[in-house]
C-alpha positions, 0 to 999 in steps of 0.5 A: 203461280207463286214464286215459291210454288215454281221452284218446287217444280222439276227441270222437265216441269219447268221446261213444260212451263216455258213452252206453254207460255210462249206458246200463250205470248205467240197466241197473244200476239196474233190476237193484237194483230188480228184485234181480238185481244182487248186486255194487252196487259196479258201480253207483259203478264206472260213475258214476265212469267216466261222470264220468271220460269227462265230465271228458275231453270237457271238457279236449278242448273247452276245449283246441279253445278255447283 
């Protein structure tokens, strides 16, 4: 999902979004240690979709602010 496709997205959305993905990267990280992952760039993929949904929660919250 683009960038630009994210901030159309509501709060609620959003929100949806980041408990999926974590819920991904736990997943992801229980795979490692169990050795069944074998493509572990997912692992930097996912914390940075996370960290991408985070930053966009923040801009809406601080444009409702303003």
């Amino acid at each position: 999902m683009k960038t630009s496709e994210i901030r159309l997205l509501s709060e609620e959305q959003l929100l949806a979004k980041i408990t999926d993905a974590r819920e991904e990267l736990m997943n992801l990280r229980f795979q490692i240690v169990t050795g069944q992952l074998t493509d572990t760039s997912r692992l930097k993929q996912t914390r940075r979709l996370i960290a991408r949904y985070e930053t966009i929660l923040r801009e809406h919250q601080t444009k409702e602010g303003a």
